[in-house]
C-alpha positions as CSV (number, residue, x, y, z in Angstrom):
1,X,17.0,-14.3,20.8
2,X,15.3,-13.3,17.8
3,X,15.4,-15.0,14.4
4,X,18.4,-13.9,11.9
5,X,17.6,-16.4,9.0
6,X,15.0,-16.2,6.1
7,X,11.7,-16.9,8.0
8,X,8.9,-19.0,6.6
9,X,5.8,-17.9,4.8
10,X,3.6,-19.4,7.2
11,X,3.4,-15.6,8.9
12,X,1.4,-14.6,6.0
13,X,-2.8,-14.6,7.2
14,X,-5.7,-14.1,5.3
15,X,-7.7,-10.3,4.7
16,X,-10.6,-11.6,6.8
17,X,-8.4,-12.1,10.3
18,X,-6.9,-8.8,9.7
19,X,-8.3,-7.5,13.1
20,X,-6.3,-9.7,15.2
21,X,-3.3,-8.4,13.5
22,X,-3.2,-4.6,13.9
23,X,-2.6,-3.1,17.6
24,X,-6.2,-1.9,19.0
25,X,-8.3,-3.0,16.3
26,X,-8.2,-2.6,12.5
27,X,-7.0,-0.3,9.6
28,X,-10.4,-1.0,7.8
29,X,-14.1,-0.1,9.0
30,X,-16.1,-3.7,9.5
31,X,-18.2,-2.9,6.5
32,X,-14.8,-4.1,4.6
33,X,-13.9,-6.9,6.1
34,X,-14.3,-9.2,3.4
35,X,-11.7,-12.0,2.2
36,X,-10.6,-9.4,-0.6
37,X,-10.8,-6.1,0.7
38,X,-12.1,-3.4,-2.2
39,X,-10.7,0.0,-2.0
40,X,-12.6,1.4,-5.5
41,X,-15.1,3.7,-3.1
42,X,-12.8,4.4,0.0
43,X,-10.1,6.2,0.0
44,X,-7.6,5.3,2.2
45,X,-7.8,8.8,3.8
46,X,-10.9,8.0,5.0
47,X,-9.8,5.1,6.4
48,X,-7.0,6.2,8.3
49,X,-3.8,7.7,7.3
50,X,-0.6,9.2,8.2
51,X,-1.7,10.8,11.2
52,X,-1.8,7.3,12.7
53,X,1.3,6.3,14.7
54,X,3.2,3.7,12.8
55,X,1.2,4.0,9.4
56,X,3.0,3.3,6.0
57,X,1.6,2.7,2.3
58,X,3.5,1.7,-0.7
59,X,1.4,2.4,-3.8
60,X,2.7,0.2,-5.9
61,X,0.5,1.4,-8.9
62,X,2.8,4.6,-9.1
63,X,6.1,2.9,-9.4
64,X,6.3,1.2,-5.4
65,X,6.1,5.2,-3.8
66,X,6.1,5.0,-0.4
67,X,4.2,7.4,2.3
68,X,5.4,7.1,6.1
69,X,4.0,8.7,9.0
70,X,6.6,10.3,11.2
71,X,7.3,7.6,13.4
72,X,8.1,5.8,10.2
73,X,10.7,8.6,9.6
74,X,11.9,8.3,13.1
75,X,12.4,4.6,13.5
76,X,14.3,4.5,10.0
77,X,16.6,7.7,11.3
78,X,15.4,9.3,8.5
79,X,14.3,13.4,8.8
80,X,10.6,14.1,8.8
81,X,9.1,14.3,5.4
82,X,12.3,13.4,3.5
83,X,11.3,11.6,0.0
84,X,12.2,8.0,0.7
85,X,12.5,5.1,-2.2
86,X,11.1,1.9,-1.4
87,X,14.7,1.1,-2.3
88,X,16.3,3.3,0.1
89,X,14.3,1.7,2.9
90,X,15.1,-2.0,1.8
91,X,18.4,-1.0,1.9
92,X,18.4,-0.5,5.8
93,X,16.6,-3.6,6.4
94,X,19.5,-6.5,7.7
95,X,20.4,-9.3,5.3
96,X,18.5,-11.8,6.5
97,X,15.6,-9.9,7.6
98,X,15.6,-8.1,3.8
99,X,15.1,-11.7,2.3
100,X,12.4,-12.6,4.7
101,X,10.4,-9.5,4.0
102,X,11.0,-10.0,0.3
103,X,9.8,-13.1,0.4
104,X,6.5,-12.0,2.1
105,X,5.6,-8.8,0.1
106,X,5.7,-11.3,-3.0
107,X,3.7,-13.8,-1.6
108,X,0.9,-10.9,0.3
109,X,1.1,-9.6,-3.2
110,X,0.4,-13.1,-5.4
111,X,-1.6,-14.5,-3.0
112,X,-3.8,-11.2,-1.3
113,X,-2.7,-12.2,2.3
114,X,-1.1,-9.9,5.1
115,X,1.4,-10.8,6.8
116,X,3.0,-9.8,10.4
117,X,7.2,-10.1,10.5
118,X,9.5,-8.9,13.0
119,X,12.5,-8.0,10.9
120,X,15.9,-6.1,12.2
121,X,16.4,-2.5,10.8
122,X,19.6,-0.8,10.7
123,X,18.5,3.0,11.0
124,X,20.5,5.7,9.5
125,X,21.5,7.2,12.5
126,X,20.8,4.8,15.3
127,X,22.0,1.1,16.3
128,X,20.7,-1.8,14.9
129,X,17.1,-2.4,16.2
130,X,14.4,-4.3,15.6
131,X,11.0,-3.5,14.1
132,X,7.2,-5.2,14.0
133,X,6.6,-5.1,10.0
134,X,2.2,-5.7,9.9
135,X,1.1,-5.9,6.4
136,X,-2.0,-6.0,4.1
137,X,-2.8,-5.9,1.0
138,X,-5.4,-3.0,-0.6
139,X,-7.1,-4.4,-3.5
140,X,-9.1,-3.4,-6.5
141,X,-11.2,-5.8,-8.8
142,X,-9.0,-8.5,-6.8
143,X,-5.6,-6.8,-8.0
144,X,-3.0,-5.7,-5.3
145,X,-2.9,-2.1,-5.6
146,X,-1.1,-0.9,-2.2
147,X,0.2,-2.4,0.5
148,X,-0.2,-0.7,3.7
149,X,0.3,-1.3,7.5
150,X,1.8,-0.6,10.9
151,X,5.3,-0.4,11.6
152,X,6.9,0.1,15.6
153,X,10.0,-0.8,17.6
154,X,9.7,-4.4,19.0
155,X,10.9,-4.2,22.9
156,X,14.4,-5.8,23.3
157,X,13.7,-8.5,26.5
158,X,15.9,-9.0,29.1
């Protein structure tokens, strides 16, 4: 059974051991792999981008704007390439599952840490389901600039 209460910030992990965090291998080349990653002469296009299965940003120095890949779309029930407000999104995140996240994002953002959460969604269109949240932070001059990740359906067991 799967967690429905405000989970702990000890799921949060430092930049350097983001490799064992994102599904066959990293978001980052190793030449960035440093405690505080710098994003000032790569863009994240050359890093990877939306063509990635899974792959999100939120930019939060425009205003929190959020850019989803299509499975994004798809797992929120949401139509391909519809404009999406970090608030709309939160919004279909359950109660408990919302304060979690919450909770994280401010602390990956204070602190420059990823985290990994497994947090339930309730899609627009589709039954409640849950969904692998991997975050990290993209820094500049040691300010939190984006946050960007991986985001899939976790399994139901059993």
């Amino acid at each position: 059974m799967k967690p429905t209460h405000p989970l702990p910030v000890h799921h949060s992990w430092p930049l350097y051991e983001r490799e064992r965090y994102f599904e066959l291998g990293r978001l980052h080349g190793a030449d960035t792999l440093d405690a505080v990653a710098s994003s000032g002469e790569v863009t994240v296009a050359d890093r990877f981008g939306p063509t990635r299965t899974g792959w999100w940003e939120c930019d939060l120095a425009a205003g929190n704007r959020l850019h989803w890949s299509r499975e994004v779309h798809d797992i929120f029930g949401l139509p391909q390439g519809a404009t999406v407000t970090r608030e709309d999104a939160v919004a279909l995140y359950g109660e408990g599952s919302r304060a979690a996240m919450e909770k994280l994002r401010a602390y990956a953002i204070k602190h420059r840490r990823g985290f990994t959460l497994d947090v339930e969604i309730r899609p627009a269109n589709a039954a409640p389901r849950w969904m692998r949240l991997i975050t990290e932070p993209v820094c500049i001059d040691r300010q939190v600039v984006k946050l960007q990740g991986l985001k899939f359906i976790v399994p139901q067991q059993g």
